[in-house]
N, C-alpha and C positions, 0 to 999 in steps of 0.2 A: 658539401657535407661529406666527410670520411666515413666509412664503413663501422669504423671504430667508435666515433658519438653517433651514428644513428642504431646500432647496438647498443650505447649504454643509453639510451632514452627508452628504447624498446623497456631494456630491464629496471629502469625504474618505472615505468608503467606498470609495468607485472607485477610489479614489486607495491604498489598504491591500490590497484585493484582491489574487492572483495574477493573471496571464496562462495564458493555457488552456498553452502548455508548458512554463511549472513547473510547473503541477499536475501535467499528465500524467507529468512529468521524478519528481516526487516522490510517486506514486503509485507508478511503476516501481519507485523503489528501495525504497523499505517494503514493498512488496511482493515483489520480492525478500529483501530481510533476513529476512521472515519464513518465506520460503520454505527458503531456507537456514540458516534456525534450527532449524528443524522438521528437515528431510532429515539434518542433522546432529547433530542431539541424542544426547547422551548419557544422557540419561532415558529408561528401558526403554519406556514406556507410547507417547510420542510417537515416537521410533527404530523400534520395529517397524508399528504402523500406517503411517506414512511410507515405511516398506520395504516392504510390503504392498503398499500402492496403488503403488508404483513397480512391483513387481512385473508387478503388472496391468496397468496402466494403455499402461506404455509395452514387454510383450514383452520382460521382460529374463531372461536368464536367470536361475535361481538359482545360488549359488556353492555 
């Protein structure tokens, strides 16, 4: 491999990349989605663990 295509690989790499905030842009919202998947599920198993630690976590009352 020449100096010259393992530079132009480098620069399309760089060049494919993200910038640090899309990443952190699309970190947030997957992270959200999954957040709000979980807290709102209607599968008994993940619905009350999720309820649970809310419970706890953040002082809420019980209803």
């Amino acid at each position: 491999m020449t100096n010259f295509s393992s530079t132009s690989v480098l620069r399309k790499t760089a060049g494919l990349t993200l910038s640090k905030p899309v990443q952190v842009t699309l970190y947030m919202l997957l992270s959200s989605l999954v957040i709000w998947t979980v807290l709102f599920s209607t599968y008994p198993a993940a619905h009350n663990t999720a309820h649970s630690a809310r419970h706890h976590t953040l002082g809420v009352a019980c209803h």
